[in-house]
One Martini backbone bead per residue (centre of mass of N, CA, C, O) as a GRO file, in nm:
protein
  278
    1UNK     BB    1  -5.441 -24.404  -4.265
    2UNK     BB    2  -5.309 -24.220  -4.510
    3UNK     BB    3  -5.040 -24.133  -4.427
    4UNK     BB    4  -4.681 -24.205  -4.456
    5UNK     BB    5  -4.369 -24.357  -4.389
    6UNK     BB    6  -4.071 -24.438  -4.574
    7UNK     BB    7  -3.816 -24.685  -4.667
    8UNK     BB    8  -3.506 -24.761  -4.868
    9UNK     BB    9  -3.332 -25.071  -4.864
   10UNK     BB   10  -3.126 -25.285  -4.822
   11UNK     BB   11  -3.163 -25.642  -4.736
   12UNK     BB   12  -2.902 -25.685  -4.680
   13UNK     BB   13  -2.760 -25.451  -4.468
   14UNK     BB   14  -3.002 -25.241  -4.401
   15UNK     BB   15  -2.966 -24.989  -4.547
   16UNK     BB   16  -3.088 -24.636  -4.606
   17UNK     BB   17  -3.157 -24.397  -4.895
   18UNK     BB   18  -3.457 -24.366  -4.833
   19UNK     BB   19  -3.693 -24.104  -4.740
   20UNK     BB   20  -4.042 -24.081  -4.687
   21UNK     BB   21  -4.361 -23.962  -4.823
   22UNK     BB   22  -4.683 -24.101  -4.826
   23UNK     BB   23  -4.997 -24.220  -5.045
   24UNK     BB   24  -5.075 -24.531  -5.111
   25UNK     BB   25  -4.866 -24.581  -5.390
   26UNK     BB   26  -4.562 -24.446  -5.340
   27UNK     BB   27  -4.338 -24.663  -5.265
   28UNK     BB   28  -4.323 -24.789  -5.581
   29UNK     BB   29  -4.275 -24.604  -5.782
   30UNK     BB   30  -3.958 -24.581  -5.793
   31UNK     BB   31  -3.959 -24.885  -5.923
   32UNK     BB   32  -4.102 -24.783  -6.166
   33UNK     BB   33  -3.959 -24.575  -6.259
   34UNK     BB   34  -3.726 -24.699  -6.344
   35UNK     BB   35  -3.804 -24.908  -6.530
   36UNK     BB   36  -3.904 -24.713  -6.766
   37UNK     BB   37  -3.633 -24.628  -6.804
   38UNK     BB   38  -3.330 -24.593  -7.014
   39UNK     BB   39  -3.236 -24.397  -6.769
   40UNK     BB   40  -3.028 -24.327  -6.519
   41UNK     BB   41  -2.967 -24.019  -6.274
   42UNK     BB   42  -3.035 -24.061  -5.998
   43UNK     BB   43  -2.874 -24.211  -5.730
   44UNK     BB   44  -3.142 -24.355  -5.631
   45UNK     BB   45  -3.160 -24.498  -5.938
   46UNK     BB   46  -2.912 -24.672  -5.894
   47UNK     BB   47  -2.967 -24.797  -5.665
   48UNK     BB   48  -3.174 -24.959  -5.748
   49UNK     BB   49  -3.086 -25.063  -6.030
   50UNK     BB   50  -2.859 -25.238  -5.853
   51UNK     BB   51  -3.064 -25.431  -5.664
   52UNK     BB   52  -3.238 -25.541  -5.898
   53UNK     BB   53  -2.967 -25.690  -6.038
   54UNK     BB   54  -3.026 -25.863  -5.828
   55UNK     BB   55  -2.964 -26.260  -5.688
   56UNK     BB   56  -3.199 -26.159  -5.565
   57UNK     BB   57  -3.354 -25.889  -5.481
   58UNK     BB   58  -3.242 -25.597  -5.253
   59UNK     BB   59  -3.492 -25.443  -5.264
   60UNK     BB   60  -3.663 -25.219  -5.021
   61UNK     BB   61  -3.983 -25.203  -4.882
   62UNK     BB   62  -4.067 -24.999  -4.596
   63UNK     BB   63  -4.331 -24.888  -4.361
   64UNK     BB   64  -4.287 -24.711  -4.060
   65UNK     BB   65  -4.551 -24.502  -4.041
   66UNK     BB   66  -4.879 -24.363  -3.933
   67UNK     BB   67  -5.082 -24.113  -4.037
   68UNK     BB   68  -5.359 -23.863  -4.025
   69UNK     BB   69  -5.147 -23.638  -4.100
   70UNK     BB   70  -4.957 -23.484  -4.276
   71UNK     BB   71  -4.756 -23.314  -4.052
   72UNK     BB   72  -4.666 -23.557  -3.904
   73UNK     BB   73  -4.519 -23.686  -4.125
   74UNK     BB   74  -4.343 -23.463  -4.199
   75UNK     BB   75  -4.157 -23.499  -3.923
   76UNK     BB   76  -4.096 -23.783  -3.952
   77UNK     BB   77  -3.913 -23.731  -4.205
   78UNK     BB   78  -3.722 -23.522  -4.103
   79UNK     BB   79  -3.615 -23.657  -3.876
   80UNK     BB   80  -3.469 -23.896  -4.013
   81UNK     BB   81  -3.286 -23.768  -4.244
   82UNK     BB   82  -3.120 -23.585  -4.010
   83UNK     BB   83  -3.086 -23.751  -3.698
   84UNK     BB   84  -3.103 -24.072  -3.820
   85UNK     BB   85  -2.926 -24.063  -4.070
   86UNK     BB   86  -2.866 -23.833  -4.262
   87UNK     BB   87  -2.849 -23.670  -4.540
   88UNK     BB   88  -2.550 -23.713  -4.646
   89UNK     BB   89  -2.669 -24.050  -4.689
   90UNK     BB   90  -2.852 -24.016  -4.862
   91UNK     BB   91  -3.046 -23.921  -5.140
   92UNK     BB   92  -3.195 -23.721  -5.095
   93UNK     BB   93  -3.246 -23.410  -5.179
   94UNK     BB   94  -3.430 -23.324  -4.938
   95UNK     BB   95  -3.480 -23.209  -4.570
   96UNK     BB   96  -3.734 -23.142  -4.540
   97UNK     BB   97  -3.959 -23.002  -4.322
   98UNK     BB   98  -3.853 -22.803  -4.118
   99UNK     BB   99  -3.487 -22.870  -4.087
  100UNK     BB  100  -3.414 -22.617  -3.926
  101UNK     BB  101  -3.537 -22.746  -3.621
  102UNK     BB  102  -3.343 -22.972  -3.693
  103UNK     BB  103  -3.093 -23.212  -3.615
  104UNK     BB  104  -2.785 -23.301  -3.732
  105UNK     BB  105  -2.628 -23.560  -3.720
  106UNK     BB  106  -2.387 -23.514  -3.523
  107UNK     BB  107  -2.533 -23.253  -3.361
  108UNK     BB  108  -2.454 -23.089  -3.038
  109UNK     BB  109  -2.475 -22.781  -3.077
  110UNK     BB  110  -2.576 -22.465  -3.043
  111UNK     BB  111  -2.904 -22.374  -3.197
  112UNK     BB  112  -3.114 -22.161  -3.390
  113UNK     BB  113  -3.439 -22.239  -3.328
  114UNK     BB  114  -3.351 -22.519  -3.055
  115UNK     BB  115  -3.190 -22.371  -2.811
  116UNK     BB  116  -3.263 -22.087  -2.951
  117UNK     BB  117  -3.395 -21.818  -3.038
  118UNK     BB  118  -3.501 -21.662  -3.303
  119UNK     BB  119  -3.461 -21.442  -3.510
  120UNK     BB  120  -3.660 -21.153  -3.606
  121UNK     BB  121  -3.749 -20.914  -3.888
  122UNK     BB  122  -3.984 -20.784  -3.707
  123UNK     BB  123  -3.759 -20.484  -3.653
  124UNK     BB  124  -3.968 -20.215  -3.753
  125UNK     BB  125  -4.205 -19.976  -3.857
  126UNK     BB  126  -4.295 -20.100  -4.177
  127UNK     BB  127  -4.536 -20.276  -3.997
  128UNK     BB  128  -4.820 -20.360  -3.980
  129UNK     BB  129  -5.019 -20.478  -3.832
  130UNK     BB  130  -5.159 -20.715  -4.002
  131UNK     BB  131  -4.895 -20.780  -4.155
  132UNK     BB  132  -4.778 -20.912  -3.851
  133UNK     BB  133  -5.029 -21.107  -3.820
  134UNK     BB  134  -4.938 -21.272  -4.079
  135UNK     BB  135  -4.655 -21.349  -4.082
  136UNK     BB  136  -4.673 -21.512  -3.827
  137UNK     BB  137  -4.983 -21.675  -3.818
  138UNK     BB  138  -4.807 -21.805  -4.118
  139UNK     BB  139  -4.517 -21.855  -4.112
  140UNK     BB  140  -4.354 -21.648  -4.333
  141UNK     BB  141  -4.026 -21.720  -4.243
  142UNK     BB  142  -4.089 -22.035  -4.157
  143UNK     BB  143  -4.097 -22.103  -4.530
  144UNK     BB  144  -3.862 -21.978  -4.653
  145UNK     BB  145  -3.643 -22.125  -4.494
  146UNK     BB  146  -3.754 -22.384  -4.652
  147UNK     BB  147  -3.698 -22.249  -4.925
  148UNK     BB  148  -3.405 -22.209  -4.903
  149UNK     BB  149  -3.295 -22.489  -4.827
  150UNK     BB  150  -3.391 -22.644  -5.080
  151UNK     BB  151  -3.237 -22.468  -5.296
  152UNK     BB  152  -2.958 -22.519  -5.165
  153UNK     BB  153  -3.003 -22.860  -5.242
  154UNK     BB  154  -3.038 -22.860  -5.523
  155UNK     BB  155  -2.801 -22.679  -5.645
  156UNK     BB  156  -2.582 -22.554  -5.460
  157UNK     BB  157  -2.258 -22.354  -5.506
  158UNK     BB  158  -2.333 -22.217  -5.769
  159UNK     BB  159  -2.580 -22.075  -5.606
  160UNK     BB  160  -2.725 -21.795  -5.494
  161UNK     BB  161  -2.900 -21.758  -5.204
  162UNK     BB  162  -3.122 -21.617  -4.998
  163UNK     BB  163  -3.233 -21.497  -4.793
  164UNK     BB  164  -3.525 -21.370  -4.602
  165UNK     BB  165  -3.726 -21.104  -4.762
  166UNK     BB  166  -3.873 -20.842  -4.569
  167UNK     BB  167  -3.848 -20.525  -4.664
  168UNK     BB  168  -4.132 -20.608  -4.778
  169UNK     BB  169  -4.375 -20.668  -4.650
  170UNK     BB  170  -4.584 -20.746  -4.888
  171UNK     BB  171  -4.283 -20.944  -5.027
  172UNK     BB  172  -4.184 -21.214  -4.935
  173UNK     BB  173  -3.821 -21.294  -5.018
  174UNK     BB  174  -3.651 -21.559  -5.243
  175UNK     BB  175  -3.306 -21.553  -5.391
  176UNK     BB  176  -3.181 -21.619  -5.738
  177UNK     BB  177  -2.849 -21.675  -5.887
  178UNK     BB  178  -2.586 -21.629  -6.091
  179UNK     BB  179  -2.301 -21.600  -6.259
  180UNK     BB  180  -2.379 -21.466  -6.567
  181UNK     BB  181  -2.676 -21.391  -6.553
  182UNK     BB  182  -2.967 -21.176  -6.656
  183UNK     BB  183  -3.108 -21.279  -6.415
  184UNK     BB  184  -3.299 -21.373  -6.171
  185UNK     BB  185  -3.497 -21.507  -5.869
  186UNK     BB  186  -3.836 -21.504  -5.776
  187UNK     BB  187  -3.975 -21.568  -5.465
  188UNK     BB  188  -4.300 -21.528  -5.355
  189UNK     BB  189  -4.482 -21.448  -5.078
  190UNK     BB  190  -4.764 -21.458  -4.934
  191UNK     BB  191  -4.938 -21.377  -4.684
  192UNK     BB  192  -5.095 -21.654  -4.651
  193UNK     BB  193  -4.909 -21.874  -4.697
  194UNK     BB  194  -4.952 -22.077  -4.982
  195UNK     BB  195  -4.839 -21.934  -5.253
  196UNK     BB  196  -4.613 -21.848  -5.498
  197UNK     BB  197  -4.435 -21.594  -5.708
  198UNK     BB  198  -4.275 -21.604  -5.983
  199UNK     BB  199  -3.967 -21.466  -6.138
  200UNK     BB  200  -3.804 -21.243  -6.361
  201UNK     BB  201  -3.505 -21.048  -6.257
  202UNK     BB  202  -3.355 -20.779  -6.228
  203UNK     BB  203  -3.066 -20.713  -6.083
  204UNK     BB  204  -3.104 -20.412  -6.161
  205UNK     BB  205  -3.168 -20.087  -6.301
  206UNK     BB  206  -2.878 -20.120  -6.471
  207UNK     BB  207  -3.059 -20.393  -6.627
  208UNK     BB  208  -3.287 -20.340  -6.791
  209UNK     BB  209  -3.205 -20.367  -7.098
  210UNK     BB  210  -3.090 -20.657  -7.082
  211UNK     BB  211  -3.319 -20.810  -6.992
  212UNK     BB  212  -3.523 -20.720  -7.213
  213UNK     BB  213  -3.346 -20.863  -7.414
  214UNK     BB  214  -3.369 -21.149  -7.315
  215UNK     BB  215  -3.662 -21.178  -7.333
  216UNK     BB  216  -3.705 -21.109  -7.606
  217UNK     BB  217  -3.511 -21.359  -7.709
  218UNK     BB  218  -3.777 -21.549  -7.563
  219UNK     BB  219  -4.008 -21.447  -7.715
  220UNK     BB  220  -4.093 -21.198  -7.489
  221UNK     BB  221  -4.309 -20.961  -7.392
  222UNK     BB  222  -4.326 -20.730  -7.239
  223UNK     BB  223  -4.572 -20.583  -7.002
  224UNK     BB  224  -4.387 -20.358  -6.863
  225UNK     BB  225  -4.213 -20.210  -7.023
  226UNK     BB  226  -3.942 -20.087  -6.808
  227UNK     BB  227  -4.006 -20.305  -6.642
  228UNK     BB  228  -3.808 -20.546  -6.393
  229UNK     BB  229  -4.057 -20.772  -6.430
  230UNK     BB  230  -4.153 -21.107  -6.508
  231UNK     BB  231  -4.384 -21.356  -6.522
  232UNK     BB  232  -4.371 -21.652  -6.536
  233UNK     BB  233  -4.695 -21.712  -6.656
  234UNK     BB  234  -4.587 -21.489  -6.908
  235UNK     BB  235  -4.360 -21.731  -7.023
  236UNK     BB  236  -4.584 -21.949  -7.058
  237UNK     BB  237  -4.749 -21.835  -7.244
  238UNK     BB  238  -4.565 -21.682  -7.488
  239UNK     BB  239  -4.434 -22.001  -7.539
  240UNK     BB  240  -4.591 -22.237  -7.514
  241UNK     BB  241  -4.562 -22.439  -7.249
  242UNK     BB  242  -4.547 -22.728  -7.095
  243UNK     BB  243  -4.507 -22.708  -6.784
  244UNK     BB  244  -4.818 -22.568  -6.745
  245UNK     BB  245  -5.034 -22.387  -6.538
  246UNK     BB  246  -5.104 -22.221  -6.307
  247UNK     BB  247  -5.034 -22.379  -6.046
  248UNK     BB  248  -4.722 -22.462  -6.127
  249UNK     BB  249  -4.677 -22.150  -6.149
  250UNK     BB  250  -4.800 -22.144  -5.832
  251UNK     BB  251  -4.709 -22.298  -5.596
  252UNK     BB  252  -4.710 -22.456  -5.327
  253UNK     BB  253  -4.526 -22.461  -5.033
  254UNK     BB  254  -4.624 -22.768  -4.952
  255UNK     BB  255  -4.461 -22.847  -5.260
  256UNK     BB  256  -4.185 -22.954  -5.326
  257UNK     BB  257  -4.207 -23.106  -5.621
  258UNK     BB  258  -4.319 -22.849  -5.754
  259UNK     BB  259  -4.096 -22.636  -5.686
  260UNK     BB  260  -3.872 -22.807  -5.839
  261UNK     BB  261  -3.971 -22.773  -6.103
  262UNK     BB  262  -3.974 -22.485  -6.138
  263UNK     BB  263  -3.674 -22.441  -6.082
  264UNK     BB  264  -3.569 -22.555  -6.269
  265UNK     BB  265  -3.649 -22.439  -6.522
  266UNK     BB  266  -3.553 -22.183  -6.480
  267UNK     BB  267  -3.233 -22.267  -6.420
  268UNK     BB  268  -3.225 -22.327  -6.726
  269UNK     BB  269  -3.299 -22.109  -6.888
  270UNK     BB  270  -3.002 -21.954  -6.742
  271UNK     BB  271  -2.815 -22.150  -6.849
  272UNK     BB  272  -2.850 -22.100  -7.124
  273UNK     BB  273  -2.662 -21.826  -7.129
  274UNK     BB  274  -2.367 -21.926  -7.045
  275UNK     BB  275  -2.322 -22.053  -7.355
  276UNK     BB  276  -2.472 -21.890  -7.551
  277UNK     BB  277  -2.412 -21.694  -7.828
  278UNK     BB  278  -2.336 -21.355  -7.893
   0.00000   0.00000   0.00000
């Protein structure tokens, strides 16, 4: 079977601070990358490093159980963090692939999505039979509540990310914030329900002078006059970023690791504007 859950815990004490998803050698990877580091910076690499120099070590790495299909995986991974040891016990960054379904340790109450049905935004005449037959039977509502709360554990407190905005049929969109920046985040979904679309955009129509400022300083030029917002992959044009290409510039929704480096990029370049000399 190609895919498996593992997880890294303690041999003394038998604690467990990571679960994953992988194939092949991805359980071992931790720990080569940790040691190839002169500095270790997540919590996950600290702990890993403080048990490798224990003599004898005391990292463990033990596969839970193996799987047909990546979706298997993903379900029993998100099981474990959520349910069986707690998201907020682990090191991991997030809570895994439709989260919002699984209820967490020590959640006893009633819950929208798990003991009763979740509402649908999918009630106004906006959207065409086409449309809402794409939405559904991609499950782009609960794809974006993924994408929604991955970006809420990655940011934290200080980043405001919006509920899914599906107020434009063919735009369903998670927004992300932070008080003081030039622009949002635009993450949108197209209706297949494959690839994301990131941009940044004007926070409001009153604020587009300023956007295309911000622009023009990081040396990109408008591509659409003063038009609202520009796309991600024509800021990675056209100052020649080492980010990656076109695949990066739109990852996966079921990438969380791409969607990761992607939104960290955007938001390291909005908070240069917080601190950067007016």
């Amino acid at each position: 079977m190609d895919y498996y859950v593992y997880m890294l815990f303690n041999k003394d004490t038998k604690e467990v601070f990571y679960v994953g998803k992988g194939q092949g050698y991805r359980i071992y990877e931790h720990k080569q990358n940790t040691l190839k580091k002169e500095t270790t910076e997540s919590e996950k690499e600290k702990r890993i490093e403080k048990l490798l120099a224990e003599d004898p070590p005391k990292l463990g790495e033990l596969i839970v159980g193996r799987f047909e299909t990546e979706s298997e995986a993903f379900a029993v991974e998100s099981v474990l963090i959520n349910w069986m040891y707690g998201f907020s016990n682990l090191t991991n960054l997030i809570s895994g692939h439709n989260a919002f379904y699984i209820r967490s340790k020590g959640e006893y109450s009633e819950l929208e999505g798990i003991d009763i049905e979740r509402k649908s935004s999918l009630n106004d005449g906006s959207y065409t039979e086409d449309q809402r037959k794409k939405i559904v039977n991609n499950n782009i509502e609960e794809k974006l509540l993924n994408l929604q709360r991955l970006c809420q554990e990655l940011l934290g407190d200080s980043y405001i990310v919006s509920d899914p905005d599906l107020s434009v049929p063919q735009d369903p969109t998670v927004y992300i914030q932070r008080d003081g920046w030039p622009a949002r985040i635009r993450l949108k979904l197209g209706l297949a329900g494959k690839r994301l679309s990131p941009a940044f955009m004007a926070l409001s129509d009153k604020d587009s002078d300023s956007f295309i400022e911000f622009l023009t300083g990081k040396g990109v030029s408008p591509k659409f006059g003063r038009y609202t917002y520009t796309l991600w992959k024509n800021y990675v044009k056209d100052t020649n970023s080492s980010f990656g290409g076109e695949t990066q510039c739109k990852p996966s929704i079921n990438d969380n690791d791409e969607i990761i480096d992607l939104i960290t990029s955007m938001v390291t370049i909005l908070d240069a504007e917080l601190t950067s000399p007016e």
